[in-house]
N, C-alpha and C positions, 0 to 999 in steps of 0.2 A: 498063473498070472492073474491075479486081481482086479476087478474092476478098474478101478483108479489108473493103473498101467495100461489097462487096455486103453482105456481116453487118452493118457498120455500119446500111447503110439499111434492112435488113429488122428490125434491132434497134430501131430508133428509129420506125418505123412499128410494132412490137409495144405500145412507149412508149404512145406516144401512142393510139394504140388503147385499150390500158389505161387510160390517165388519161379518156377517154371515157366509156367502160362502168363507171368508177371515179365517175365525178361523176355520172353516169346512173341510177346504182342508189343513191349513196347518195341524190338525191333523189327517185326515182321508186322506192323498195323494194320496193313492191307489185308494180311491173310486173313479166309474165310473157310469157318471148316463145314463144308453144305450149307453155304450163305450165311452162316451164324458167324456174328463176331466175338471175338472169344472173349472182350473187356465185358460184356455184356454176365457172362460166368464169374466173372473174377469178382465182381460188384456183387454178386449173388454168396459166391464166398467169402469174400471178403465181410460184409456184412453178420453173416451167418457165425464165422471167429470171432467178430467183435461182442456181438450177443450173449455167446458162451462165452465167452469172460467175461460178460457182467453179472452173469449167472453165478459164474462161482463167486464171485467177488461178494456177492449179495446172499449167498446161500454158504459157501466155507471160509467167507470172511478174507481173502485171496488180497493182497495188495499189486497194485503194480508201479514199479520205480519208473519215472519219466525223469531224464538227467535233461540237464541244460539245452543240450539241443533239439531232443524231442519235443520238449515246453515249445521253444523258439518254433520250431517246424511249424507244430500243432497252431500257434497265437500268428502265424503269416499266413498262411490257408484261411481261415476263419477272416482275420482282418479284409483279405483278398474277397472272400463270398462277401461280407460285409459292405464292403465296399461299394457293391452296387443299391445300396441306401443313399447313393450319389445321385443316380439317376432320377429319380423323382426332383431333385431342386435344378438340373440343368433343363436346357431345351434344347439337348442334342436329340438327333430321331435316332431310336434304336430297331436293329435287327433281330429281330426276335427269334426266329430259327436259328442264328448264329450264332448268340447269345446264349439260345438254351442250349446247344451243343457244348461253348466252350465251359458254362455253365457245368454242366455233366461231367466234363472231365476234369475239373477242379475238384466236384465231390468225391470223383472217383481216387484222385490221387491222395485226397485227404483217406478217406476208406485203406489205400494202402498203407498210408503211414503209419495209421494208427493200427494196423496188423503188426507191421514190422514192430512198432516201440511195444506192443503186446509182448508178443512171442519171439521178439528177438533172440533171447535165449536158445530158439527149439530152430533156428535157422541153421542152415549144414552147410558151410562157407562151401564145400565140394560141391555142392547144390547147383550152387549161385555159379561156380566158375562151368560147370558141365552143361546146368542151362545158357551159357554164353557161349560154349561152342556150339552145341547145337543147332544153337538160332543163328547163331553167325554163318555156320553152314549153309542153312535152307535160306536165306538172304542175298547170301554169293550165290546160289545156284540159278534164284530168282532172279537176279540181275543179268547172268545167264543167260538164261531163257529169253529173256527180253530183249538183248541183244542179238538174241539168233531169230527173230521175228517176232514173237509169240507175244500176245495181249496178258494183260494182268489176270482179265477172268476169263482166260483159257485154261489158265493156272493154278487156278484156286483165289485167283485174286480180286481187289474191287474194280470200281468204273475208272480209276485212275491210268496214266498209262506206263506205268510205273519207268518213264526217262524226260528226259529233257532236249531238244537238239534244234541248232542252228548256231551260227556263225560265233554268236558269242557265248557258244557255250560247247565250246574245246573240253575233251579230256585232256589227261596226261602222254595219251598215246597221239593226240595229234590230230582225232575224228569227232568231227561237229556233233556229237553226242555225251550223255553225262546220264549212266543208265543208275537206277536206283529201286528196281526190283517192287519186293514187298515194303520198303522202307519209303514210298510213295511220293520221294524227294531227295533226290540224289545229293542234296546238303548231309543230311540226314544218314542217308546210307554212308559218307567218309565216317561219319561219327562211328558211327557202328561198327563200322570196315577196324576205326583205330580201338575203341573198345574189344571187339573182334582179338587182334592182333596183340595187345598188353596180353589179353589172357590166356595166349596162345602160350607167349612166354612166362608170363607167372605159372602154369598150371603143367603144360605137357613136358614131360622129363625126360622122351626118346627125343635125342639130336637128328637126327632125319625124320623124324613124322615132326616135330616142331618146326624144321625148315621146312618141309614141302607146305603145312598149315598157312606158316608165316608168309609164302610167295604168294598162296591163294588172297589173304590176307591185303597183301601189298599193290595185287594186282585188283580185287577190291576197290580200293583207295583208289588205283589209279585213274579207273573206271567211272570214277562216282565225281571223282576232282574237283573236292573244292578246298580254294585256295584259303580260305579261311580257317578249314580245320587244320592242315598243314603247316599252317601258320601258330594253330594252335600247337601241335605235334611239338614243333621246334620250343615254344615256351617252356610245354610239360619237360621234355628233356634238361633241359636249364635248369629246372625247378629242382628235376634228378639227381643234375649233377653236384648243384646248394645240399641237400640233404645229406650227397655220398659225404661229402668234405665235411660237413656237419660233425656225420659219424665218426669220419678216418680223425681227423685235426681240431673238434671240441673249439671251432669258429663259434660258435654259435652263431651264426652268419643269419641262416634258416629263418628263423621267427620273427625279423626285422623285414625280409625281403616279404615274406609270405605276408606280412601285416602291408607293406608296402604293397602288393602284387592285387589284394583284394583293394584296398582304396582307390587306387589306378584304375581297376574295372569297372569300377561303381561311378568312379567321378571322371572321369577322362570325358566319356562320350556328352556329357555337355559342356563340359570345357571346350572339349573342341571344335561341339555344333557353335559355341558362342564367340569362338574365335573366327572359323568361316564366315560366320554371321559380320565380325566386324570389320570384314576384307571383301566380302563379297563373292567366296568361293562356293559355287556350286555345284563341283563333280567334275572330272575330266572325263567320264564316259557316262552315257544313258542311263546305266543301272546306278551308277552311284550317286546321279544328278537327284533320280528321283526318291533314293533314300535318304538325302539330305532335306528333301522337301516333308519325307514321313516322320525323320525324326523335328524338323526344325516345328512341324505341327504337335509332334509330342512336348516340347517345350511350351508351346503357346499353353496347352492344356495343361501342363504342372500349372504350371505359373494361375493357374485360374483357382486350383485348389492344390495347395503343393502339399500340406499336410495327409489327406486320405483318398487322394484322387477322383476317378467319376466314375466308376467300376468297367467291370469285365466289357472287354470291346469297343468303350469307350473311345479310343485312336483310333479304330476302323472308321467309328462314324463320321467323326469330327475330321478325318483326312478325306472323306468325302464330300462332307458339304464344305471344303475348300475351295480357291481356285482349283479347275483340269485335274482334281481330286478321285478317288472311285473307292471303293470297298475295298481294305488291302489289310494284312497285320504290317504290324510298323517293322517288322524286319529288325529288332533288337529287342534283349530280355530286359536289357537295364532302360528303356526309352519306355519299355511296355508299363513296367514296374511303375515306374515312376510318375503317367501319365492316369494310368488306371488307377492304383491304387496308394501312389502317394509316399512322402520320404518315410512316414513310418515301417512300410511296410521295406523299404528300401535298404532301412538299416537294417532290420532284421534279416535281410535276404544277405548282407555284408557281414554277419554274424555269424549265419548256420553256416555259409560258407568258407570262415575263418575260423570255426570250431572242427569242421570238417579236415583241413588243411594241418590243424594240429597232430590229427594221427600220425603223420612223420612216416606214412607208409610209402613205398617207393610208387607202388600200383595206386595206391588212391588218390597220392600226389599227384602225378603223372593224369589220368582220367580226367581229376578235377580241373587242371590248370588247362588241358584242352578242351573239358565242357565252358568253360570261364569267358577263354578266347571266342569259343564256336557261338555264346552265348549275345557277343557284341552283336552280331549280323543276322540273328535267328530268336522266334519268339519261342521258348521252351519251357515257361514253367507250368503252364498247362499240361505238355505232355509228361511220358511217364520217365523218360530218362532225368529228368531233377530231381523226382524221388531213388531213381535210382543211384544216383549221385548222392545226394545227403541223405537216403536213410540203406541203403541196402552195402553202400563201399563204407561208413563206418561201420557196421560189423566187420566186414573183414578187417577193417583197421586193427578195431579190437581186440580179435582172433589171433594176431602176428604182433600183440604187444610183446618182449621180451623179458621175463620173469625180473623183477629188479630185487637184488639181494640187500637188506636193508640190515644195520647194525646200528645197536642198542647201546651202541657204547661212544656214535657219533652225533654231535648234537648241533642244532644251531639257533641263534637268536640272531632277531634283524628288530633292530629300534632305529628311531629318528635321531639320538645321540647318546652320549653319556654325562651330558649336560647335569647341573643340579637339577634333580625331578626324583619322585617318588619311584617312578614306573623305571626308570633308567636307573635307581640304586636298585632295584629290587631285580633288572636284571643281570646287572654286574655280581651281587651276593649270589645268586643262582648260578652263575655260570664259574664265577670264583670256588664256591664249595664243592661241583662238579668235577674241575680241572683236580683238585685234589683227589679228586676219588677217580683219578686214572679214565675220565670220559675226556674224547676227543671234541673240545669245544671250539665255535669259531663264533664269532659277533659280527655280526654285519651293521655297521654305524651308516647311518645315510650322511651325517655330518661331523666335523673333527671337531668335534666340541667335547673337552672330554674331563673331570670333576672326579670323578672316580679309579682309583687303580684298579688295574684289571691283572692277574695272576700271569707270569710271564708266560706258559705253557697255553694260554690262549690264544689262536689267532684271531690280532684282530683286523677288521679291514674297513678302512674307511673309504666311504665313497666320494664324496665330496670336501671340497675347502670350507666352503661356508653358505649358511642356510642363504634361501633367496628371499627375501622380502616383497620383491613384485608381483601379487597376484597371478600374471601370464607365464612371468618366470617359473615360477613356482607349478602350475601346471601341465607347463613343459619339460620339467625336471622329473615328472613323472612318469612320462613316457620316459624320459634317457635312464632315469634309477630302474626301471622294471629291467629295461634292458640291460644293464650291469648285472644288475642281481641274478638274474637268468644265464646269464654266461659264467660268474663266479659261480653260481650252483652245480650248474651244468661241470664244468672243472672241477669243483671239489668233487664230485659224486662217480668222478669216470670210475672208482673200486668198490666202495659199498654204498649208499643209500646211507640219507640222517636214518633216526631211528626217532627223532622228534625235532621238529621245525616249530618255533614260535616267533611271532610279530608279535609288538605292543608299541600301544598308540597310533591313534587312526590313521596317520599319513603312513608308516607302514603297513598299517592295515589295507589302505586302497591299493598300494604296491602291491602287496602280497598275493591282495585278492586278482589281479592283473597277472599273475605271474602265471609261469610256467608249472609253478608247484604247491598251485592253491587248493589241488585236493588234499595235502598230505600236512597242509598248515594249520600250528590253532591260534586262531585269533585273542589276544589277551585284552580285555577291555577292562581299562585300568580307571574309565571316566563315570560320573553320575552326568548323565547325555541332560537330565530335565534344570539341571543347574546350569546351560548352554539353551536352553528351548526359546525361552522369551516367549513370541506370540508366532510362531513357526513350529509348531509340533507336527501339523500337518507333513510340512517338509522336511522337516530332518525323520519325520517315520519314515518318507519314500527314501530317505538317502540309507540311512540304516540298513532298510528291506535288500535293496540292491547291496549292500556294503556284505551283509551278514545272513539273507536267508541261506538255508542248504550249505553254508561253510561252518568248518570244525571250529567251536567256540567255547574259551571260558571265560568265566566273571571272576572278580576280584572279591566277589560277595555275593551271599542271596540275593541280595536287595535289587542288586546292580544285574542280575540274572532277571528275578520278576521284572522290571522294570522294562528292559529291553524288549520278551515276551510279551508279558501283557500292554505295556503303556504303548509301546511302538510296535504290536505285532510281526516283531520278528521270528520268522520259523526255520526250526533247523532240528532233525533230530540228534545232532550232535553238540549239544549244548549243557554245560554244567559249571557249577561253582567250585574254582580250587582257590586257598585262599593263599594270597602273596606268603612268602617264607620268612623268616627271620632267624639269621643263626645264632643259638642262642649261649654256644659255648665262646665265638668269636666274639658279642656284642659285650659278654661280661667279663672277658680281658680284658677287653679296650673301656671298659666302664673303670677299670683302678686304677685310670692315669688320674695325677693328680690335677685340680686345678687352684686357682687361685683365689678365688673366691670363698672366707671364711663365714662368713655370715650366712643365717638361714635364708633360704630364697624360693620363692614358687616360680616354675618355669614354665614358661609359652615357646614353642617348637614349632617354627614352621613360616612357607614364605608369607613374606608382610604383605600381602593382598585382601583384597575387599570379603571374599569368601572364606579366607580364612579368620577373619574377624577379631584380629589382634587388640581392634579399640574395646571390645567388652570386655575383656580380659582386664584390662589395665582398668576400666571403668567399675570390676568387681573387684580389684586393688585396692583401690582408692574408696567404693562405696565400703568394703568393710573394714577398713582402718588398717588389713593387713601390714601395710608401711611402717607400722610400730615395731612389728617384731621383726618381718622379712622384707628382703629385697624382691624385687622382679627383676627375673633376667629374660631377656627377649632372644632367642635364636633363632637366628635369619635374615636373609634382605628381601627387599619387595619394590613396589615404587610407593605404599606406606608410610616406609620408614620417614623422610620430615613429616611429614601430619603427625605422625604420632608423636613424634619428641614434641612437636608444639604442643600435642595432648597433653602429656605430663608436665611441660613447664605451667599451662593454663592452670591443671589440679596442683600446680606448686608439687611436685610427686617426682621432680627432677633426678634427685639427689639418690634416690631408693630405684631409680627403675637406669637398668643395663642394657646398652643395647651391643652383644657381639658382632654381627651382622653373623655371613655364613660360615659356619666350623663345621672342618671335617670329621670330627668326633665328638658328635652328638651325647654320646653315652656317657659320659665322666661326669656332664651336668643334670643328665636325669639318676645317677646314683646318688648325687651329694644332695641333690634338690626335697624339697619337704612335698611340694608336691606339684605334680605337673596338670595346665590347667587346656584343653582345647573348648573351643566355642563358634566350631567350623559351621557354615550355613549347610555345609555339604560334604561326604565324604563316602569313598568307594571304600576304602579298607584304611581307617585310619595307622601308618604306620609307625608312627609316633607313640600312640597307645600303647601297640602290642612292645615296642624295643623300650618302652617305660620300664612295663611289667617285668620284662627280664631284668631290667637292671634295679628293680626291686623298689622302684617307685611307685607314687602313690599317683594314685590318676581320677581326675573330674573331667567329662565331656560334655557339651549338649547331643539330646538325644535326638539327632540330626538323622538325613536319610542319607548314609544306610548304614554302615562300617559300624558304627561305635556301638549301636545294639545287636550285636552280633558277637562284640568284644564282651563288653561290661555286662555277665551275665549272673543268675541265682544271687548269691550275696553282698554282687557288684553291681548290682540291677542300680539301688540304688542311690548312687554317684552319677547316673541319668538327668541332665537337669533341660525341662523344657527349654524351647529355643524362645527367645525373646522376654525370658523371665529373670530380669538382673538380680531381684531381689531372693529365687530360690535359690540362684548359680550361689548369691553368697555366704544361704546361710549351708547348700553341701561344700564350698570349701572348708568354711567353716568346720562342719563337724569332720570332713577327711582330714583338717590337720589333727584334730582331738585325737580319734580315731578309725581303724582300716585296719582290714584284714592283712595278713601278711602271708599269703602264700598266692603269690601274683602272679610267681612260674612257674607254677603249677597249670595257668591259667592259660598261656601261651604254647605252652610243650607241643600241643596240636601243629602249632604252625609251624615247627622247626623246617628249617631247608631241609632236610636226609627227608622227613614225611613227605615234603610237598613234592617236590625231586622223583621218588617213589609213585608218587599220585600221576605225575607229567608225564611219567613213562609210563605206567601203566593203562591210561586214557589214552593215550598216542593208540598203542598197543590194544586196546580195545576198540577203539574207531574204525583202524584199521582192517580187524576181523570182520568187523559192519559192516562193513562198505565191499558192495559190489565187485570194486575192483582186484580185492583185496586175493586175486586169484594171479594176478601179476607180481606180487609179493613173496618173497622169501625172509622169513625174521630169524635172524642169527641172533645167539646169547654169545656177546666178542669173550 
């Protein structure tokens, strides 16, 4: 064994050690081993892993992958310390021993976290479920013991008295006591008791040691009785039964309720202090009176700074220097949150636990939806069961992912329509050429707009009647298309897995990026984003970042690649240029239909809008007398098109310039045409250009950002004509009618569909090897 292995094994035996004494203290707190408390260790190691990987990080160059939820973990711990940068601007009085306590355990769980998103890898799920019997054991024994007289530190335990008793505080059995051991608060101990109890049943495989475990377990619970977890218990089950039906029946039920289930937790509990508030309801019993008065003071305290709150402990103070007020936690996660540290911090807390809840595990389902519940009436993210909850129960998520068999021969595109558009021809010709070649293609249209034939062997599905035009509409429609699309996925996918999933154009780009299956999606950016910028670069950088960091991405161009990276900082190491397709044995069939028009003519292609700059076109017509020998033909419509006929009637130029509006067969007038002319302010991949060249036309562009110098290259360079130079535009028409080279498709061959088609699945297919996950994967050649 080698150096290197031996740190390996001493590292992952530190691991797991830690994740021991990690599940051991957070459920047995109290415990003391010879008055040492053992978080005190854990902090020491915990520290000590972090170090050593910064070490090698910094000395073998070592990276380490933090996915979306660890980011999120990491930026609400941080926000949350931060947050007491609040204290300084109020003149609440703060508790300073209490403070620095809770203080401490913040750092402490952040410390854990950032172990787990380290060396998650080197975690031994067996670990994790054997430290929860364990500790679950010596906690039932501990409540035990305290039940049959015995003091906490008779036991090994602190100054606490490890129960509860009198009148309002019944167990389940009926006895004015509610005992809770090392777990220092019999709230706390049900938790554990039902943590305890899942794992009993995820983990032990003898049917009699699992029941006898499971009664221990039960009577636990009964012991400790609180109605709040129980309450939770009955949610988790629910939540169980959504998921089974999920799996059995392809409802896709699941990700609607789970989306629903976090909002409800997060927004309920002022909802309904604000609806008490406006009825005047104050409790029907003592305890509840005075936690309407805890949370109805955490409201006053949003509200004072709702954005970042007043920091850690902030509601203690502030519920004391109230009316009949004293030093208390507010008795709720989502009141604490929200009072301390503010809605930022709030949504993100609504995030990790909605990212969490995706794992679709039956055990981390279940846990979560009773930490969630337990979470309304209990301050918890201090302690260590939250970390235990969002970062130690997704590993296991991940662990019990089930291998998904993925095939190369099924494919899918989801676009906004198949409307007249560049990006919507270019994904019908892709998926048209594919269906030929015996790939199982399906199109997901968000609307039934549709301009193009699509091969009957395709499915296609439309989602909707008709776009929405109202702003609120239209962002509404987003959430209900996510959830379509997510359930038609989910359905088509119940046998093998796409082998390549593509979006194009931004609205299904945000769709996408929302879905269910946005790690396995690539993003087509079909736009030049600065020809939309105006005086908002600023803001459309943040929207992009969010839109496109860390998602699978390709450009429709270099240009449009640099541009995104550098201009907008967007990061992702999944990112490259493939460039649209064009097929070029289909485009020069359909280029020998005949047409009607005898006379020489130079052609403009494309819609009649502002950027695409149809009036310079006609204005280098007309400046170089063109009109003697050739006609202009105009293809397209726009909202243009009257301006411009009044253009030409102005230059008197009526009579020579044609205007077809939209044809479906572009290519019959770029073969017969003398030469086609673009003068675009802007272009991603101009496709006009490249379906000229195959049809064996001659071509002048301005040398615009980005497409056309990308096209027009070595002895076509230049036919480049500055942007806003009428005079050089006229005199390279000019010399391209004289002369031009003639081997044009030669020039395109690159871009064939079969090439690009080839490219898409192979990048798929490479991504995938990349990616982490890529261990849950099976890639079949159909």
């Amino acid at each position: 064994m080698n150096l290197n292995e031996k740190n390996d094994k001493i590292i992952s035996y530190l691991i797991n050690t830690y994740i021991f004494i990690f599940i051991f203290t957070m459920m047995n707190r109290e415990f003391l081993l010879f008055s040492l408390d053992l978080r005190y260790l854990l902090i020491a190691l915990g520290c000590y892993l972090i170090l050593y990987s910064l070490f090698r990080m910094i000395k073998y160059k070592e990276k380490i992958r933090i996915d979306r939820l660890s980011l999120l973990l990491i930026a609400f711990y941080i926000l949350c310390i931060l947050s007491n940068i609040m204290w300084l601007k109020g003149d609440i009085k703060i508790n300073y021993s209490v403070f620095a306590n809770v203080l401490l355990l913040y750092s402490f769980n952040l410390i854990s976290i950032l172990v787990f998103v380290i060396y998650r890898e080197k975690v031994n799920v067996k670990t994790v479920y054997k430290s929860i019997m364990v500790s679950g054991m010596i906690l039932f024994i501990s409540m035990i013991l305290i039940g049959m007289g015995f003091n906490l530190n008779e036991i090994m335990g602190g100054e606490y008295s490890g129960k509860i008793a009198g009148s309002e505080h019944k167990n389940f059995f009926g006895y004015n006591i509610r005992l809770a051991g090392y777990a220092q608060d019999a709230n706390y101990a049900s938790m554990f008791m039902v943590i305890w109890g899942a794992t009993i049943i995820k983990y032990i495989n003898n049917k009699m040691v699992k029941f006898v475990f499971l009664i221990l377990a039960i009577i636990g619970l009964m012991i400790s009785a609180s109605k709040t977890v129980i309450l939770g218990v009955l949610v988790g089950l629910v939540m169980v039964v959504i998921l089974r039906i999920d799996d059995k029946k392809n409802k896709n039920l699941y990700p609607l309720i789970k989306n629903t289930f976090v909002i409800l937790i997060v927004s309920v509990p002022y909802i309904t202090m604000k609806v008490f508030e406006a009825i005047n309801y104050s409790g029907s019993i003592q305890t509840m009176s005075t936690r309407f008065k805890m949370w109805g003071s955490a409201i006053n305290l949003f509200k004072e700074n709702f954005l970042l709150g007043h920091g850690l402990t902030s509601i203690r103070s502030y519920f004391e220097a109230s009316p009949n007020g004293w030093y208390v936690q507010c008795h709720s996660s989502i009141f604490q949150i929200m009072s301390e540290n503010g809605m930022i911090a709030l949504i993100l807390f609504a995030m990790i636990i909605a990212i969490v809840l995706n794992y679709k595990n039956k055990y981390v389902v279940f846990l979560v939806s009773v930490f969630l519940v337990f979470s309304l009436t209990s301050e918890l993210i201090y302690l260590s069961i939250f970390v235990f909850i969002v970062s130690i129960l997704p590993i296991i998520g991940r662990s019990n992912r089930k291998k998904r068999i993925i095939d190369d021969k099924k494919v899918l595109f989801i676009v906004n329509s198949l409307g007249k558009g560049g990006a919507e021809r270019v994904v019908v010709n892709i998926a048209n050429k594919m269906a030929t070649q015996e790939y199982k293609v399906t199109i997901i249209s968000l609307y039934n707009k549709q301009f193009y034939k699509v091969d009957e062997k395709i499915n296609l599905i439309m989602l909707n009647k008709n776009e929405n035009e109202n702003t609120m509409k239209k962002m509404f429609s987003i959430i209900i298309n996510t959830y379509k699309i997510n359930r038609i996925v989910d359905q088509l996918e119940q046998d093998y897995k796409f082998g390549l999933i593509t979006s194009h154009l931004p609205l299904s780009n945000i769709i996408c990026k929302l879905s269910n299956f946005n790690d396995k999606c690539i993003h087509v950016i079909h736009n030049v984003y600065s020809a939309i910028e105006g005086n908002h670069r600023i803001i459309l950088s943040v929207i992009l970042k969010i839109l496109y960091n860390n998602c699978k991405v390709t450009t429709v161009s270099s240009g449009v690649e640099r541009e995104l990276v550098e201009r907008y900082g967007v990061k992702s190491k999944f990112i490259k240029t493939i460039y649209n397709p064009i097929d070029i044995n289909s485009i020069q069939n359909l280029s020998k239909e005949e047409i009607e028009e005898k006379d020489k003519y130079i052609l403009f292609c494309g819609r009649l809008t502002k950027i695409k700059r149809p009036d310079i076109v006609i204005d280098a017509f007309t400046e170089g007398e063109f009109y003697n020998n050739y006609k202009l033909i105009i293809l397209g419509d726009g909202e243009l098109r009257e301006e411009l006929e009044q253009q030409c009637e102005k230059l008197k130029i009526s009579n020579r310039v044609i205007f077809t509006g939209w044809e479906s067969n572009v290519y019959k007038y770029m073969r017969n045409s003398s030469l086609l002319v673009s003068c675009s302010e802007f272009e991603a991949l101009p496709m006009n250009l490249l379906e000229a060249f195959c049809c064996g036309a001659r071509v002048v562009s301005t040398d615009c950002n980005y497409g056309p110098r990308e096209i027009l290259l070595g002895k076509y360079k230049k036919y480049l004509v500055k942007e806003n130079n009428l005079r050089e535009l006229v005199l390279t028409i000019r010399d391209a009618l004289n002369d031009y080279p003639d081997d044009g498709v030669r020039l395109v061959e690159q871009f064939d569909t079969i090439n690009i088609i080839s490219e898409y699945l192979n990048t798929s297919l490479e991504w995938i090897n990349q990616t982490k996950e890529n261990r849950y994967f099976i890639y079949i050649k159909a």
